[in-house]
KEVO-71981 format. One record per residue (C-alpha): residue in one letter; x, y, z negated. Coordinates in steps of 0.02 Angstrom, whole numbers, plus 32768, in hexadecimal, padded with zeros to 4 digits. Layout:
% KEVO-71981
AXYZ
...
This chain:
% KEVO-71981
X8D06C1A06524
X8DA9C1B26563
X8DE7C1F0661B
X8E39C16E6687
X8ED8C18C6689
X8EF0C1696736
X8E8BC11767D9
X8EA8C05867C3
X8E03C0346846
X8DEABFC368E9
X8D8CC0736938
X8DDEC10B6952
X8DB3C1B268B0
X8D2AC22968DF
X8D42C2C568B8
X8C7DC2EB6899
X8C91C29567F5
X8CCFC2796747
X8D08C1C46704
X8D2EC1966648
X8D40C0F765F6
X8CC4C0C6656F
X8CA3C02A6502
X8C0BBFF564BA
X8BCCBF436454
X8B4FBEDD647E
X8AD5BE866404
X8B5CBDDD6414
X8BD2BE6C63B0
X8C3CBE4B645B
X8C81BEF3648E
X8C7EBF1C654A
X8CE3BF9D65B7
X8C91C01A663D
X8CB9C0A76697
X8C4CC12A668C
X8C27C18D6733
X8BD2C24A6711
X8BBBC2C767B2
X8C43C35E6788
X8BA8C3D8678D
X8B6BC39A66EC
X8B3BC41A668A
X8B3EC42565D3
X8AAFC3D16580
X8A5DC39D6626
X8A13C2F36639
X8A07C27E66C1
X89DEC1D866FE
X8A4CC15C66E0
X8A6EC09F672C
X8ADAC00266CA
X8B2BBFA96762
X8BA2BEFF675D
X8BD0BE8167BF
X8BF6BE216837
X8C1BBD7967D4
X8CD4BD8567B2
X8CF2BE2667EF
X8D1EBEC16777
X8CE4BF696753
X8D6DBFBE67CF
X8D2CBF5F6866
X8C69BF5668BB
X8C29BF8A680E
X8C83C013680A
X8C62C04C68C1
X8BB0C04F68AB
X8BC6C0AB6805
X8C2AC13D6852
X8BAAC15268F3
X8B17C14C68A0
X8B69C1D36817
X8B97C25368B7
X8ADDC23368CD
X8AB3C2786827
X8A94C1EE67B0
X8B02C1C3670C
X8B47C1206725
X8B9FC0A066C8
X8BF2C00A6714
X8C31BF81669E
X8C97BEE1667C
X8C24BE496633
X8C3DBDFD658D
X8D07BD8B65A7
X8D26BDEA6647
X8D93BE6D6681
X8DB8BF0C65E6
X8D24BEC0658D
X8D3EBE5564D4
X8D18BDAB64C2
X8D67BD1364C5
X8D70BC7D64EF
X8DB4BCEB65A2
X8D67BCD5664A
X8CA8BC876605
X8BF5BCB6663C
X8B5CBC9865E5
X8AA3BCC3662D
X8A7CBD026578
X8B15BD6F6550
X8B1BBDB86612
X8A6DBDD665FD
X8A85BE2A6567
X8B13BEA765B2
X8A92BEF16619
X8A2EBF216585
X8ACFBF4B654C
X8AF9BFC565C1
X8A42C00565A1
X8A6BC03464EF
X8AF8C08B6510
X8AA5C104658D
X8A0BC0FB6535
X8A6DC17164A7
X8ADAC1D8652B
X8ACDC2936509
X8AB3C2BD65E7
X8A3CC21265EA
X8988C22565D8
X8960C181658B
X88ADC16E65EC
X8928C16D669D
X899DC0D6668B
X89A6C050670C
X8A01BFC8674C
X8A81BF7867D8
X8AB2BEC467F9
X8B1BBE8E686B
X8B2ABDD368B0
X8B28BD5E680F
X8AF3BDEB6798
X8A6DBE256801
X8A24BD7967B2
X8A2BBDCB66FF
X89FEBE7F6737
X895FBE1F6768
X8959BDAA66DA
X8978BE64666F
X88EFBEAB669B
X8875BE326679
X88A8BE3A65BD
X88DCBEF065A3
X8851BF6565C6
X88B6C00F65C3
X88F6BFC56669
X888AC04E66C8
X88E2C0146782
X8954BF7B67C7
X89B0BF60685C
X89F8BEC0689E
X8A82BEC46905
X8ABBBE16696A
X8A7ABDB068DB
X8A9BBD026890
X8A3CBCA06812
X8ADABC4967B9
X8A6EBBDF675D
X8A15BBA567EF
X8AB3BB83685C
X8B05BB3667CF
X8A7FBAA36791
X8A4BBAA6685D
X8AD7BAB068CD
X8ADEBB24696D
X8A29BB1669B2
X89F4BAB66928
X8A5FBA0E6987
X8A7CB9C168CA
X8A03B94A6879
X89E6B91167D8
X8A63B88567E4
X8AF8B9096839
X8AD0B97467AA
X8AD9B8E26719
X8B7DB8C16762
X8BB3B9726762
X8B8DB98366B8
X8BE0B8D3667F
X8C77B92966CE
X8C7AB9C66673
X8C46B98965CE
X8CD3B91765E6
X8D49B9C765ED
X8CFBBA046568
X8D43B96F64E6
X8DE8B994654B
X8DEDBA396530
X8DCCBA24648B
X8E6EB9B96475
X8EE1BA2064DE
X8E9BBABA6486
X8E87BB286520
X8E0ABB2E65A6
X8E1BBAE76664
X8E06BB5566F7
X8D73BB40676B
X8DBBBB306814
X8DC3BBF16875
X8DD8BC256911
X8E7BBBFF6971
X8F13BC3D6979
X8F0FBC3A6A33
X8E95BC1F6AB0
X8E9FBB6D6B27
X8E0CBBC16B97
X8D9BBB1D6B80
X8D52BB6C6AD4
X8CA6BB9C6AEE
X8C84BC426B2D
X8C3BBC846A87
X8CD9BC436A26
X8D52BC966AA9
X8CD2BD406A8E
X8D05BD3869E2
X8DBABD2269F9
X8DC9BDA46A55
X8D76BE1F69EB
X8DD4BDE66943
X8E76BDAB6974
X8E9EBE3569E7
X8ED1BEEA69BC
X8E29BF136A08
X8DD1BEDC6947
X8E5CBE8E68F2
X8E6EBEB4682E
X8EE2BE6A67BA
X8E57BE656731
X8DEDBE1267A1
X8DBBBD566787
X8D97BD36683F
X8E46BD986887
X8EB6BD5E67F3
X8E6EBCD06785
X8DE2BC496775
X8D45BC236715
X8D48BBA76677
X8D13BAFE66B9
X8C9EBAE3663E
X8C3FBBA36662
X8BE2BB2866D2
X8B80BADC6633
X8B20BB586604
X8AEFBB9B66A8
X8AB3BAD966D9
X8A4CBADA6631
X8A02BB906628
X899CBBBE66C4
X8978BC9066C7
X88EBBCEF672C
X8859BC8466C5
X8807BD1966A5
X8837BD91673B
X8776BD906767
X8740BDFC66CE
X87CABE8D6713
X8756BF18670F
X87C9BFB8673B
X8817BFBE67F1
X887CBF4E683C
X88E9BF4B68F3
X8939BEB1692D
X89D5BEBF69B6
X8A0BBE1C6A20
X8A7ABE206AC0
X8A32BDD56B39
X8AB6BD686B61
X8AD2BD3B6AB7
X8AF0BC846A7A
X8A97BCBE69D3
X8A0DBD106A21
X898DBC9D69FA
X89BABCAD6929
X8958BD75693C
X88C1BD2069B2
X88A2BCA36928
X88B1BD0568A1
X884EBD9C68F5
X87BEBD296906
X87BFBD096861
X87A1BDE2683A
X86FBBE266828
X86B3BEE46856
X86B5BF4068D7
X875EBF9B68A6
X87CBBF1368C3
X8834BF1A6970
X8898BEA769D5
X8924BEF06A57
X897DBE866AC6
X89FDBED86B0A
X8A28BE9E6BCD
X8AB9BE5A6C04
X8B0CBE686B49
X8B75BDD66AF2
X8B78BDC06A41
X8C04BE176A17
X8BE5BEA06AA6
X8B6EBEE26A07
X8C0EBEDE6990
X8C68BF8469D7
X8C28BF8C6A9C
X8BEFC0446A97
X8B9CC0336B41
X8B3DBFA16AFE
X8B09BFCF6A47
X8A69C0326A5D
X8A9EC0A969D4
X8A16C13F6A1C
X898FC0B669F9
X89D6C0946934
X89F3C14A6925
X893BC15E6957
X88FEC0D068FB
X893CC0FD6841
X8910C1CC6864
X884DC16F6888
X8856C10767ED
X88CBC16E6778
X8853C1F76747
């Protein structure tokens, strides 16, 4: 662990706690980058809870991640907020790729790296996902049982919105031709020897994008959340990303989560329904749904009026002991 050499964030240092870089592998042999967030009373050979957090989808470490990692540390937990695997200060190449297996497996990831802390008590961990990893936080937990609490933050199911469409609008034939399309990159790709960008957001607003696009603009391409290392401020997606996201649907077994889970939607949200669905897929009586009024979806990226962060606190100190 090394001590960052100085504040390169989208939210302003707290002075409550400590921040060091760390790497750790995951079981791909991919080697991801996280900064680690410890309250400055830590005392020497205490142990605490401690929560993995990531996302949104093409964000970095130093923005929403990161926010959520340094409140919830002035609130006493260890925390450790992290690039996925071909994002950000993490390894892995070909750049700028996701994969429901491999950003899956970061969580766990994440897990074994706090697992072995010397301040983490290894029965405490839990998890944080915001917007498109909130889908794999979920899809986590159903598969790694030292997962003892998750939190959803403004989620996405990639996979779903990527074989489906927005509100499930594609069919079968949309999504044959969709595929046609990028399989066709894929043999040009192959050719040219490099890999086509996805189409991002733009580099200026016309004011007839829909609202949720002009939401995000205004988060990532203004100094409000932009960073350089960023995917949705400074770069794009690999077309082809798309393929296995169509093919490789997550939250199959989200029903057979067992330890506790709380779900947070904006109200106003254009996502909102991806957390209703996939909350009525969840099963016990410690699984919790918050819709938060009068919220957008990105309102839950860095709005500190808007993210309930009393009810997270609350929610891990429950479920964390």
């Amino acid at each position: 662990m090394t001590e960052a050499a100085k504040w390169d964030k989208t939210f302003q240092k707290s002075e409550q706690v400590t921040v060091k870089k760390v790497t750790f592998k995951n079981r791909f042999g991919i080697t991801l980058a996280g900064d680690l967030y410890t309250p400055k009373d830590l005392k020497k050979g205490e142990k605490l809870p401690a929560i993995a957090i990531s996302g949104p989808f093409g964000a970095v470490k130093e923005q929403a991640s990161g926010l959520y990692a340094q409140t919830l540390a002035e609130r006493g937990f260890i925390t450790l907020a992290f690039d996925p695997s071909f994002t950000g200060e993490s390894s892995g190449t070909p750049r700028h790729v996701a994969s429901p297996d491999i950003n899956t497996e970061d969580f766990s990831a994440a897990v074994d790296f706090l697992s072995v802390h010397e301040n983490v008590n290894p029965e405490q961990i839990g998890i944080l996902g915001i917007c498109g990893f909130g889908g794999f936080t979920l899809n986590a937990a159903a598969i790694d049982t030292r997962i003892k609490a998750t939190v959803t933050s403004t989620m996405y199911d990639m996979t779903r919105v990527s074989a489906n469409g927005y509100f499930d609008a594609m069919d079968a034939a949309a999504r044959y031709s969709l595929k046609e399309q990028l399989n066709a990159q894929r043999t040009r790709d192959y050719q040219a020897g490099t890999y086509a960008p996805q189409p991002g957001l733009p580099e200026k607003l016309t004011g007839e994008e829909p609202q949720f696009v002009q939401d995000y603009w205004h988060y990532y391409k203004t100094p409000r959340g932009f960073h350089k290392r960023s995917i949705n401020s400074n770069g794009n997606w690999n077309m082809t990303s798309s393929l296995s996201l169509i093919n490789l649907p997550i939250l199959a077994y989200s029903g057979e989560i067992k330890n506790a889970v709380l779900m947070i939607h904006g109200e106003k949200a254009h996502s909102r329904y991806f957390s209703e669905d996939a909350f009525k897929k969840l099963n016990g009586e410690n699984k919790e749904l918050l819709i938060i009024p009068g919220a957008s979806h990105v309102d839950l990226y860095d709005n500190l009026e808007k993210i309930p962060f009393d009810k997270i606190e609350d929610f891990f100190k429950k479920n964390l002991k």
